[in-house]
N, C-alpha and C positions, 0 to 999 in steps of 0.2 A: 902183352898188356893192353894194347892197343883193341888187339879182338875183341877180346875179355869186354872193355870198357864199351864197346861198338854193340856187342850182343846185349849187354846189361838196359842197355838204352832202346835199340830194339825190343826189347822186352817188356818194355813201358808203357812203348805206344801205344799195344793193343787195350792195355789196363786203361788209357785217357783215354780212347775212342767210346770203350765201351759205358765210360760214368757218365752220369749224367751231371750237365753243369750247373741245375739250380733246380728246386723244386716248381712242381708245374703252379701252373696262375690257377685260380677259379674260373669257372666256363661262365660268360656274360650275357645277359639277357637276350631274351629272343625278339630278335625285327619285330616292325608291328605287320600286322596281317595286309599280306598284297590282295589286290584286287581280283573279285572271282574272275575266271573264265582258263582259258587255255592256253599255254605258252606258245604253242606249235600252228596255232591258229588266229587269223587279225581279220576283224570285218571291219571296213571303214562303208559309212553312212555316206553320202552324199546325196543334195537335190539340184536337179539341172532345172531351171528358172527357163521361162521361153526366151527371153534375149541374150541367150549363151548359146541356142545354136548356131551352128554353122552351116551354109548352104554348098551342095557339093552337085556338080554337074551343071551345067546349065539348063535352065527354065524349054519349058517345051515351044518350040515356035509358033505352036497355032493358034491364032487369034483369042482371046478369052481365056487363056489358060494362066491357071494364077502364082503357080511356082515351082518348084526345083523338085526334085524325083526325091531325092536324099539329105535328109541333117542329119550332123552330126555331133557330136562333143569330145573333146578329146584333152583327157587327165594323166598327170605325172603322180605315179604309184611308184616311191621308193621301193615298200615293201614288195614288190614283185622283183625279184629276182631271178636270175638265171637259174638256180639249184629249186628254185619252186616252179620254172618253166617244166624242167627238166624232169621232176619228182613229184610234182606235189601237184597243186590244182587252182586256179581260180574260177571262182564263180560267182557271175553277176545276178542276182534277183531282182524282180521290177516287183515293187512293194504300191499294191493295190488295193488301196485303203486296208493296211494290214495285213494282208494276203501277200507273202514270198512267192512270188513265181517263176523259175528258173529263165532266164533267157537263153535263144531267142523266145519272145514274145507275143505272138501274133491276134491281134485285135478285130474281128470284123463287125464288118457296117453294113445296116440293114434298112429300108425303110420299113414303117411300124403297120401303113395300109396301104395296099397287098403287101406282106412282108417280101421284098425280093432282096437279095444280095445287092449290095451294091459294090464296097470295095474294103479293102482292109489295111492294117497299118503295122508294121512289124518293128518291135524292139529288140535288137541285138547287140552284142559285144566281141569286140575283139581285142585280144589280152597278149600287150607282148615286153617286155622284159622294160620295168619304170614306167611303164604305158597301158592305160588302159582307153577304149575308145567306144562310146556309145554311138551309134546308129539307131535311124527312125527312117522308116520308110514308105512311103506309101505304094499304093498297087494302080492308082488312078491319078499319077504324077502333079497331084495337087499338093496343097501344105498340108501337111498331117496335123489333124485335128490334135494329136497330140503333144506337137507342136508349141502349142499355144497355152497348155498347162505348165503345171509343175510336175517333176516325175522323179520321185523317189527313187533311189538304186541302192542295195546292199553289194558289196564287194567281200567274199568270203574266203582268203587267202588260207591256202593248205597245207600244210608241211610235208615233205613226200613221207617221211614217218609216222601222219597222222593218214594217211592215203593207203601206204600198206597197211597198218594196223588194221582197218575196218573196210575192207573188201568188200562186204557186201551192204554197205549203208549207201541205203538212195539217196546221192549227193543232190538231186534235182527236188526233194522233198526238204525246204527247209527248216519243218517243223520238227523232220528226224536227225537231220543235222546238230540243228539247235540243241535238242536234248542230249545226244549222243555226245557232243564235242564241249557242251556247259558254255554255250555261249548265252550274251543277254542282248537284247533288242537298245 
């Protein structure tokens, strides 16, 4: 009787598992609309101000010489992480009245009568995990004329999934980026 009673009940369960315990609810209105652009992808804006550089190396010793080989800047980028070290991509552009141009950046200086070369200024970056660091440097260990502006930088963070996806988009053309990934200025 016992069995009996044991199997009876057994037999039940699978009948409650399978019912459903209430009817469904109505499906609820939709979010409002998020912001254009790409989930897998983050630029952050930045302008480095001339009293935010840093002076790196010591000044040249010979008489007349007016300052340091190398400035620098150096920022804390959450958004870089290790698995975008690893996978994905950063890139810094130097935004030239409008113009994205990949860094490094190289600037040269000319006098205008005779034009000769004179010296040039290079803008680069290096990107390492929370850390991103702007370098300027000159070729004639003076202050970099550049220095002493304002200098725009875009920082174009990459997903490694948005890095494989498009193999062959020239990541140093920001205008193809732009388009390609649905970013906005």
């Amino acid at each position: 009787m016992k069995l009996l009673r044991s199997l009876a009940i057994l037999s039940l369960i699978p009948a409650f598992l399978l019912t459903s315990c209430g009817e469904k609810g109505n499906t609820g209105d939709p979010g409002p609309q998020g912001p254009p652009g790409n989930a897998n992808v983050i630029t952050i804006n930045f302008t480095i101000n001339p009293n935010q550089w840093a002076a790196s190396l010591p000044p040249p010793a010979a008489p007349g010489d007016e300052g340091y080989f190398l400035y620098y800047i150096l920022g804390n980028v959450s958004e870089i992480t290790q698995q975008i070290i690893d996978y994905g991509a950063v890139i810094a552009y130097y935004n030239d009245n409008g113009y994205y141009l990949p860094l490094p950046y190289t600037k040269y200086y000319k006098t205008t009568s005779p034009s000769i070369y004179l010296w040039e200024e290079t803008l680069s970056s290096i990107i390492s995990t929370a850390t991103c660091q702007i370098d300027l440097k000159s070729s004639d260990f003076y202050i970099p004329e550049a220095a002493s502006q304002q200098i725009r930088v875009k920082l174009v963070i990459i997903d490694g999934l948005v890095r494989q996806q498009n193999p062959d988009l020239d990541w140093n053309n920001y205008n193809l980026v732009k388009e390609k990934l649905g970013l906005e200025d």
